[in-house]
KEGUGU-917687 format. One record per residue (C-alpha): residue number from 0; x, z, y. Coordinates in nm, 3 decimals. Layout:
N
+-----+---------+---------+---------+
| seq |      c1 |      c3 |      c2 |
+-----+---------+---------+---------+
| NUM |       X |       Z |       Y |
...
+-----+---------+---------+---------+
This chain:
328
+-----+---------+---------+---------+
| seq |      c1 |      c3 |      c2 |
+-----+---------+---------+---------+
|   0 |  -0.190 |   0.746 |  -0.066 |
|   1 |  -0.455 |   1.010 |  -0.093 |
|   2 |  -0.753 |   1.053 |   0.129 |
|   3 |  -0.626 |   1.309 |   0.327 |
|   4 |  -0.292 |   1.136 |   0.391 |
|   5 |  -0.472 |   0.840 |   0.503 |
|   6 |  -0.687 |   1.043 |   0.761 |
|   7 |  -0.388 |   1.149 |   0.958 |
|   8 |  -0.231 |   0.844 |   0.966 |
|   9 |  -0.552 |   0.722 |   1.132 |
|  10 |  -0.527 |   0.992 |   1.398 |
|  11 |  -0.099 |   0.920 |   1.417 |
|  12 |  -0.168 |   0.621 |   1.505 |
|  13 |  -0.440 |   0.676 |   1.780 |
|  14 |  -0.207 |   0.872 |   1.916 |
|  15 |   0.075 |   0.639 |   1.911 |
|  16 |  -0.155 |   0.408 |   2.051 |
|  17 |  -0.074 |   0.601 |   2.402 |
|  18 |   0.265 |   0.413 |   2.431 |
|  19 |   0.019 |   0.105 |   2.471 |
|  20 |  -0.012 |   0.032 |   2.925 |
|  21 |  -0.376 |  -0.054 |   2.829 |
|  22 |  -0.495 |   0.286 |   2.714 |
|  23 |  -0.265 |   0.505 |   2.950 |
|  24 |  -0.548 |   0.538 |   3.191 |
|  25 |  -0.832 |   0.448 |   2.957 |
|  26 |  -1.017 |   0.687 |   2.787 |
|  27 |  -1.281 |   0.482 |   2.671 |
|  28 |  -1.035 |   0.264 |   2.504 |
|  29 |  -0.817 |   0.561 |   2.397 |
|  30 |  -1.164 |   0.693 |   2.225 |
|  31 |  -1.274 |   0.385 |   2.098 |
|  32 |  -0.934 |   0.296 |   1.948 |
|  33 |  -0.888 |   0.667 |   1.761 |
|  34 |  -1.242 |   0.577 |   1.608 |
|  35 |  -1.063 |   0.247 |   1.525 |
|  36 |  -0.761 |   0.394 |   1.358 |
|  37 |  -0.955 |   0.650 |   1.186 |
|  38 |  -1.186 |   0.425 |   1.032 |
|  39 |  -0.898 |   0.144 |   0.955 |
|  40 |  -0.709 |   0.421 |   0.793 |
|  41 |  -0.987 |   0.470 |   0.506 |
|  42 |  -1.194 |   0.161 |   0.484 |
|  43 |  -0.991 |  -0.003 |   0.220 |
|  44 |  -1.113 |   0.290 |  -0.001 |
|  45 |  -1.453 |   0.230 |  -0.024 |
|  46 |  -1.421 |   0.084 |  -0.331 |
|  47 |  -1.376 |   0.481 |  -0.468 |
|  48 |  -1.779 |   0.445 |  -0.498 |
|  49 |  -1.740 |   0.267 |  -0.787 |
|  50 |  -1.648 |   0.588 |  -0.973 |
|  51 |  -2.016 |   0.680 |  -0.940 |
|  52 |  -2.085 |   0.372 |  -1.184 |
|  53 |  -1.803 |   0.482 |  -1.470 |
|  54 |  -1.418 |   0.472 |  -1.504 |
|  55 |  -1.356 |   0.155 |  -1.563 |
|  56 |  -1.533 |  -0.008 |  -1.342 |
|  57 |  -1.314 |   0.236 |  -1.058 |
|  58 |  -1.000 |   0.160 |  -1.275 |
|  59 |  -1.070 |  -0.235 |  -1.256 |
|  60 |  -1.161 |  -0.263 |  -0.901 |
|  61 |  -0.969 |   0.024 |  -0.734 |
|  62 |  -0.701 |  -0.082 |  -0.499 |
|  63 |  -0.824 |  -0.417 |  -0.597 |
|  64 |  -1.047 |  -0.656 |  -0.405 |
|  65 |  -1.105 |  -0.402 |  -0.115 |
|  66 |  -0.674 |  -0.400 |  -0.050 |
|  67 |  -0.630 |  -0.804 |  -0.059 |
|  68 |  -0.590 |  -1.071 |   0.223 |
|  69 |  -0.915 |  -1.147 |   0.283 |
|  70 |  -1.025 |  -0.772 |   0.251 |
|  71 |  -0.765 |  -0.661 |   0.536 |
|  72 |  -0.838 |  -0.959 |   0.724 |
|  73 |  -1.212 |  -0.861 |   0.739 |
|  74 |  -1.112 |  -0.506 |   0.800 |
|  75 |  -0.934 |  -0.542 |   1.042 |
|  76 |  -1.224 |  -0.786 |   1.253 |
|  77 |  -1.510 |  -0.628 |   1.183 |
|  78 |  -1.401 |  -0.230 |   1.250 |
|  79 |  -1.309 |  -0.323 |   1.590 |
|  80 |  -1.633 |  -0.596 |   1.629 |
|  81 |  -1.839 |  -0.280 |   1.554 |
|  82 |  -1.692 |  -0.018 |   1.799 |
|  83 |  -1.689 |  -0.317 |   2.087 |
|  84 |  -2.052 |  -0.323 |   2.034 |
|  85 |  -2.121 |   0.046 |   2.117 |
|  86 |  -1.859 |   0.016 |   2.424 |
|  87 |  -1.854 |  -0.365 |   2.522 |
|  88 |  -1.672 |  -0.269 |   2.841 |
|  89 |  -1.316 |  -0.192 |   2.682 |
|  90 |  -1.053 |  -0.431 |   2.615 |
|  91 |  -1.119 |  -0.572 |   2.262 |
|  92 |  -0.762 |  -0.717 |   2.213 |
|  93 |  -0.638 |  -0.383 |   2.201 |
|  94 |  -0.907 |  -0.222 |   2.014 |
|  95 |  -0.791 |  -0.500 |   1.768 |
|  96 |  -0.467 |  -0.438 |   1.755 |
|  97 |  -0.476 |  -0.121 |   1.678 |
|  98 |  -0.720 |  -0.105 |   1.431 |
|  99 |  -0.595 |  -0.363 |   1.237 |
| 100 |  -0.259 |  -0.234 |   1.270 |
| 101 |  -0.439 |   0.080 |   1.032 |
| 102 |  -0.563 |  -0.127 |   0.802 |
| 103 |  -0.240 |  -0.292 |   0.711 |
| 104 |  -0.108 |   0.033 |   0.761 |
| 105 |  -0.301 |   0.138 |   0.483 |
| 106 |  -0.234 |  -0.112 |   0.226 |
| 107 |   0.149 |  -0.115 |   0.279 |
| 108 |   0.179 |   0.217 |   0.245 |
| 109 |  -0.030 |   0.205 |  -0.074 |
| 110 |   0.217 |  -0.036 |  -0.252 |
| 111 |   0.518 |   0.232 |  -0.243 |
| 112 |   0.328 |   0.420 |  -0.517 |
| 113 |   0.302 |   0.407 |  -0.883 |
| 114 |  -0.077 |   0.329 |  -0.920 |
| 115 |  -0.014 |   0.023 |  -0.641 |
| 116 |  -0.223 |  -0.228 |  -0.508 |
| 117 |  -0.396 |  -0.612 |  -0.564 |
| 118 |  -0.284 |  -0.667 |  -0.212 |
| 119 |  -0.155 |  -1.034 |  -0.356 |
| 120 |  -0.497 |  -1.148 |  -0.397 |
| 121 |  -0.635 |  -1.417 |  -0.374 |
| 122 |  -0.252 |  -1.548 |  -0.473 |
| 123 |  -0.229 |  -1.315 |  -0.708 |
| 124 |  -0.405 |  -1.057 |  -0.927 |
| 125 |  -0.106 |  -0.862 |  -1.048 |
| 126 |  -0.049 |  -0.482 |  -0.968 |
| 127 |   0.209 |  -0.425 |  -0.699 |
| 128 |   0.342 |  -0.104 |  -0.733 |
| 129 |   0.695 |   0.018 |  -0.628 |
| 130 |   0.657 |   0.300 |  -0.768 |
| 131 |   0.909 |   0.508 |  -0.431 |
| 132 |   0.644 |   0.775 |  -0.326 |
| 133 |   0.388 |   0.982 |  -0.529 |
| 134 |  -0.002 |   0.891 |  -0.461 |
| 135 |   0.019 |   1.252 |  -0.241 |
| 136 |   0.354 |   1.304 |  -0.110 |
| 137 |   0.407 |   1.694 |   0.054 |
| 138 |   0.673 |   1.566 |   0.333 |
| 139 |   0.548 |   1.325 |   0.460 |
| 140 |   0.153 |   1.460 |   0.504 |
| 141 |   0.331 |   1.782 |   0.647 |
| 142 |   0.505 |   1.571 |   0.906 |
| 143 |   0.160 |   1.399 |   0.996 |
| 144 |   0.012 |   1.764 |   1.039 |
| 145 |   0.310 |   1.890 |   1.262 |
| 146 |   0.299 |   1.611 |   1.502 |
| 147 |  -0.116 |   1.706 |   1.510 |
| 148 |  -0.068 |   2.033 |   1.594 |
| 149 |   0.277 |   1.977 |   1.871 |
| 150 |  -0.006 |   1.702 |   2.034 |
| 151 |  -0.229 |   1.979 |   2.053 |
| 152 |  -0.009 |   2.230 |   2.204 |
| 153 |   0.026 |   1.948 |   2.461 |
| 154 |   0.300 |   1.734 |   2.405 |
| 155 |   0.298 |   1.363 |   2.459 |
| 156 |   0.104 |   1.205 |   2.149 |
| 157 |   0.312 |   0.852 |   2.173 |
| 158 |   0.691 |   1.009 |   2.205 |
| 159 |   0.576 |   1.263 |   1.917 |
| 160 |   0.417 |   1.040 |   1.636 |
| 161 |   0.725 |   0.799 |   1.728 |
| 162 |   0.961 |   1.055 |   1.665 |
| 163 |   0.723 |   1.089 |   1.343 |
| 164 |   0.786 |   0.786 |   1.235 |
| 165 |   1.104 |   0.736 |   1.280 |
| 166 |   1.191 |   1.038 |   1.065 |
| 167 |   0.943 |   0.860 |   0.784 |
| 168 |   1.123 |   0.540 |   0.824 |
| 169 |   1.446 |   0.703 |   0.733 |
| 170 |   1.255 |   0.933 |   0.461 |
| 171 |   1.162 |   0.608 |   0.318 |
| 172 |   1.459 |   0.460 |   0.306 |
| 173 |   1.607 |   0.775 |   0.110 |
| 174 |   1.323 |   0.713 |  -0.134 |
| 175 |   1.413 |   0.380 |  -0.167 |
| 176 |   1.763 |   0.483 |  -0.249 |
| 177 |   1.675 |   0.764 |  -0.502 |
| 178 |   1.492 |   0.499 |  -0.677 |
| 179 |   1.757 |   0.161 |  -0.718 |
| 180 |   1.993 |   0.503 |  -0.831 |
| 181 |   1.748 |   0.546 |  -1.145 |
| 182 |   1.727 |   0.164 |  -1.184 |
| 183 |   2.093 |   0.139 |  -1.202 |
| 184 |   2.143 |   0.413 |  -1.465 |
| 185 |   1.900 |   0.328 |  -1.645 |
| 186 |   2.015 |  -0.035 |  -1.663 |
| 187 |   2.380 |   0.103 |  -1.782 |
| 188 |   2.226 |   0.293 |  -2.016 |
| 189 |   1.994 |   0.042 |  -2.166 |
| 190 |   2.167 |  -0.321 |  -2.096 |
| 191 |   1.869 |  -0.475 |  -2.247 |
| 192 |   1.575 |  -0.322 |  -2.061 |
| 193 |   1.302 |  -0.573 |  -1.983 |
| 194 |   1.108 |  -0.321 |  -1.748 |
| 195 |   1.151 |   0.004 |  -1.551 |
| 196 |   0.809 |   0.149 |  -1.439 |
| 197 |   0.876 |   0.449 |  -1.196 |
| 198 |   0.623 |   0.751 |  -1.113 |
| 199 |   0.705 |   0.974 |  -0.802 |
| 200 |   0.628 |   1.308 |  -0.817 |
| 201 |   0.551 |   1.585 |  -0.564 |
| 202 |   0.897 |   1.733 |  -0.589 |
| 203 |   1.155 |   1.546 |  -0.441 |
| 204 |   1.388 |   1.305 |  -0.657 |
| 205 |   1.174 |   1.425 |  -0.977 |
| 206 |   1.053 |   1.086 |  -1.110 |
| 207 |   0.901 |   0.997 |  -1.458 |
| 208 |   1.043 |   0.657 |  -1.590 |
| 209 |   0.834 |   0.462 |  -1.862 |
| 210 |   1.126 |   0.231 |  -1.993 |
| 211 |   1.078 |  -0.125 |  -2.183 |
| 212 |   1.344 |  -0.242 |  -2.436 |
| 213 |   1.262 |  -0.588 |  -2.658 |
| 214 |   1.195 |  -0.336 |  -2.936 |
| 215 |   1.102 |   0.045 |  -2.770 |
| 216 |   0.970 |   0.233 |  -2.493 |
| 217 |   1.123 |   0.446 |  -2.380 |
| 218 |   0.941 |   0.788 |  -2.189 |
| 219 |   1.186 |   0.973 |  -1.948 |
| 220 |   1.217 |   1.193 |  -1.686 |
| 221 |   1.439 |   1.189 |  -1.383 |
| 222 |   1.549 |   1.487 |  -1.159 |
| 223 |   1.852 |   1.526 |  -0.929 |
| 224 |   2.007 |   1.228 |  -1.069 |
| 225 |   1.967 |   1.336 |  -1.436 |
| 226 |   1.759 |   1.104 |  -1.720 |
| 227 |   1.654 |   1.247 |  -1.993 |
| 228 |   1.466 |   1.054 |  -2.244 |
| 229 |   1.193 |   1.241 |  -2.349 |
| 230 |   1.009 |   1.073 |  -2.611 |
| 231 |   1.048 |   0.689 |  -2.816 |
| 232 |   0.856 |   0.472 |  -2.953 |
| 233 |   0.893 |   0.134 |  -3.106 |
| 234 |   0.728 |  -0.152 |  -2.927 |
| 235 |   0.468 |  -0.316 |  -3.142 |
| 236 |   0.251 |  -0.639 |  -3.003 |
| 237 |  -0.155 |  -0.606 |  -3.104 |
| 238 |  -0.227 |  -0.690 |  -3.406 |
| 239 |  -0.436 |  -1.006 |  -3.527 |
| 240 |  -0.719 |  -0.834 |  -3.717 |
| 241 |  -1.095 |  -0.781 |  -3.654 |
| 242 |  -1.109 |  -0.413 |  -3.570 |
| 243 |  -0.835 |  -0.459 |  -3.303 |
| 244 |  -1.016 |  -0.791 |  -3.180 |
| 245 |  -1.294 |  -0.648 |  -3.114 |
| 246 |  -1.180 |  -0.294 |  -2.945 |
| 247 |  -1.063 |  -0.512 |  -2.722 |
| 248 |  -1.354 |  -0.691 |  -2.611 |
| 249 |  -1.503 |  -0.342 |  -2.498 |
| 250 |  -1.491 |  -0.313 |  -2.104 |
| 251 |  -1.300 |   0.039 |  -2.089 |
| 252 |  -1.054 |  -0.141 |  -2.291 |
| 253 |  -1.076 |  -0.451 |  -2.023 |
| 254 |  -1.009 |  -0.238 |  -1.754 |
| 255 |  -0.771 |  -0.039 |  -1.900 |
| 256 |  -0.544 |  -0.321 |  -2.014 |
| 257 |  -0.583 |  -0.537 |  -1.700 |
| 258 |  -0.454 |  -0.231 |  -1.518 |
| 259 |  -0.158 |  -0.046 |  -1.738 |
| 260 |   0.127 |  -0.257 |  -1.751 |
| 261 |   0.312 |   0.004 |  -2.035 |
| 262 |   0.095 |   0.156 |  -2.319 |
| 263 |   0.116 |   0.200 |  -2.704 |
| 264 |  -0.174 |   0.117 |  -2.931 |
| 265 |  -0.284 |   0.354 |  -3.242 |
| 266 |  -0.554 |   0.294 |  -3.505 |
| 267 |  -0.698 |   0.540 |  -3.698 |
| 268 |  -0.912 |   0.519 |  -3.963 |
| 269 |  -1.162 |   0.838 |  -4.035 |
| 270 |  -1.383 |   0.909 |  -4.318 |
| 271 |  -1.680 |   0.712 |  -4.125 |
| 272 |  -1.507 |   0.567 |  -3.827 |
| 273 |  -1.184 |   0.398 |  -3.673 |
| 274 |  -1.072 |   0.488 |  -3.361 |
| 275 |  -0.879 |   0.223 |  -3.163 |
| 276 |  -0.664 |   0.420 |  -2.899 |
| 277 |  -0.444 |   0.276 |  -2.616 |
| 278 |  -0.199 |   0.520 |  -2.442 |
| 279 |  -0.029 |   0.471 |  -2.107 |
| 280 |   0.327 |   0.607 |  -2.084 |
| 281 |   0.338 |   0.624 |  -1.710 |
| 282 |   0.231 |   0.961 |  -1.653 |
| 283 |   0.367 |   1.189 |  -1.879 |
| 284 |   0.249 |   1.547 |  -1.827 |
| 285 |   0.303 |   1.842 |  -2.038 |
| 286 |   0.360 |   1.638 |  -2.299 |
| 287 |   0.057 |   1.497 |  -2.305 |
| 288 |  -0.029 |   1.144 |  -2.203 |
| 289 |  -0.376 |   1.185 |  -1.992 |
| 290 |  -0.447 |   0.855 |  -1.931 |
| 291 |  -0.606 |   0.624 |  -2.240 |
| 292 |  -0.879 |   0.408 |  -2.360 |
| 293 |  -1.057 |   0.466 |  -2.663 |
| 294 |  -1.267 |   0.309 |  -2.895 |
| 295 |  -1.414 |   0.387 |  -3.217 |
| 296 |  -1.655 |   0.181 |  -3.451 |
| 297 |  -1.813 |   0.179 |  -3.718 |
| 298 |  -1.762 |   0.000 |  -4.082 |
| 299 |  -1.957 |  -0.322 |  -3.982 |
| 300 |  -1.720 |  -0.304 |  -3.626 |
| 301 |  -1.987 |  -0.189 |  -3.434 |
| 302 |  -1.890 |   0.019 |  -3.126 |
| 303 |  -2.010 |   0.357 |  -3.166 |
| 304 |  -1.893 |   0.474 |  -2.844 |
| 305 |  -1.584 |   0.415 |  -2.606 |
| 306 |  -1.388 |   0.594 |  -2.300 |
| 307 |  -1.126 |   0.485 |  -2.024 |
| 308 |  -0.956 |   0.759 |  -1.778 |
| 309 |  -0.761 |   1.063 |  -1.704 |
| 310 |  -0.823 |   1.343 |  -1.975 |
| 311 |  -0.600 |   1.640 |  -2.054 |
| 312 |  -0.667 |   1.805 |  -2.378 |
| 313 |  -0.798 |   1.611 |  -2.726 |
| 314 |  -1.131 |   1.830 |  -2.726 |
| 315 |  -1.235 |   1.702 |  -2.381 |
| 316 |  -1.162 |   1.329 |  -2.478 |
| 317 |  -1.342 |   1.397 |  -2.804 |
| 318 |  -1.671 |   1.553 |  -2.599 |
| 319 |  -1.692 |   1.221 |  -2.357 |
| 320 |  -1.675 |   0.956 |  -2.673 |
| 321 |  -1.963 |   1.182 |  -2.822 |
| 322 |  -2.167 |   1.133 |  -2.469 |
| 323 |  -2.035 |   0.807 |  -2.338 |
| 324 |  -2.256 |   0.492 |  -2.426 |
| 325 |  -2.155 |   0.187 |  -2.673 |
| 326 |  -1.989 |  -0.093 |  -2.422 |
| 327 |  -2.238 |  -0.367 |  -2.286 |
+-----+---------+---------+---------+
């Protein structure tokens, strides 16, 4: 979920933590465990620092490291370990609870969208997305933000974020539904599909669909129980030849492919350079396809210059591959 999202889940939860006997009559532990919550909520996402470095080192380790086992295990010890130490005299178990409770909270929720999580690690390194509900879904942050304001017009924080919940549970499980729906029609309509990738979008039961066949893609749309497919293309594996072999050695590249699970590849030979691209078909907008990696060398199969990340028009891509350094 988005940053925002994840803030008022922190605070949800702090104030669902008032159902808890222990912090009825505590304030100090009420405090320390909204600090808690707050702080669980985000502190998988310090990773986003990495974007200060360049794209793909975000796109390789966002969601990544910072969302596995042993990341929400530490999480979940030390944010509590911390607070105890400013306010030794409240009960830690609690505290603990709590706050971990916001750092899994965190992760799961993180796995229902498209982008997904490592949160298999260190089992596994593959991308767990379910692809149910968009990075920044409307509903369910404006649910969040009603509860907020009905606690501050005092009503009971515990009885309203439960009654929260319980309305996301079920909002969920609609999701949930909306989405084995596309699987199924899709899988009539394509008996031979090896993958179904769905992307949530703000609008509810719009979807886009990036659909794998032994021989095509297939780039689609989905809204009120309608597919369209939208564009086709025919599946092609990476060729064995130098220019491709080394494009691929370049560390947008890297991070690109160990993070897109659906893309087509293009080469393109200019009057002094090749350009290498790689496309994702996940997030069809506008008819464009904003997320790519590019590479282009030179006739020896030198990288002149390379790029990785969301761009939305050809003269912006072109501008960062004339400013963006040769891969290390």
């Amino acid at each position: 979920m988005d940053t925002g999202t994840h803030i008022v889940m922190g605070i949800a939860l702090g104030g669902l933590a008032t159902l808890d006997p222990a912090v009825q009559d505590n304030p100090a532990l009420f405090n320390a465990i909204m600090v808690g919550t707050i702080a669980g909520s985000q502190a998988p996402d310090l990773d986003t620092v990495t974007k200060f470095k360049n794209n793909a080192v975000y796109i390789r380790n966002h969601r990544g490291i910072t969302h596995s086992i042993p990341a929400v295990l530490f999480w979940g010890i030390s944010i509590p370990a911390l607070i105890f130490l400013f306010v030794p005299e409240v009960n830690f178990l609690h505290l603990w609870l709590w706050s971990f409770l916001a750092v899994i909270l965190h992760v799961f929720v993180d796995l229902f969208n498209a982008y997904g999580t490592q949160a298999y690690r260190p089992f596994s390194e593959r991308w767990v997305a379910w692809g149910i509900i968009n990075t920044f879904d409307p509903y369910i942050f404006l649910f969040h933000i009603i509860g907020i304001l009905t606690w501050m017009f005092g009503a009971d924080p515990g009885y309203t974020f439960l009654t929260v919940y319980f309305v996301l549970f079920l909002y969920y499980v609609k999701r949930y539904l909306d989405k084995r729906q596309i699987t199924k029609q899709v899988e009539a309509r394509f008996p031979d599909v090896e993958q179904i990738v769905t992307s949530p979008t703000m609008r509810n039961r719009h979807f886009r669909l990036a659909i794998t066949t032994p021989t095509h893609f297939y780039v689609g749309k989905s809204e009120n129980g309608t597919i369209t497919i939208l564009d086709e293309f025919h599946k092609k594996p990476l060729p064995e030849m130098p220019v491709m072999e080394k494009a691929i050695t370049d560390h947008h590249v890297e991070a690109f492919l160990h993070f897109s699970p659906v893309y087509r590849w293009t080469i393109v030979e200019h009057d002094h350079h090749t350009e290498v691209r790689f496309t994702d078909l996940r997030y069809r907008s506008k008819g464009r396809y904003p997320f790519v990696a590019v590479v282009t060398l030179d006739d020896d199969l030198e990288i002149l210059s390379s790029y990785t990340g969301w761009i939305f028009s050809e003269e912006k891509l072109q501008k960062k591959l004339d400013t963006m350094p040769t891969s290390s």
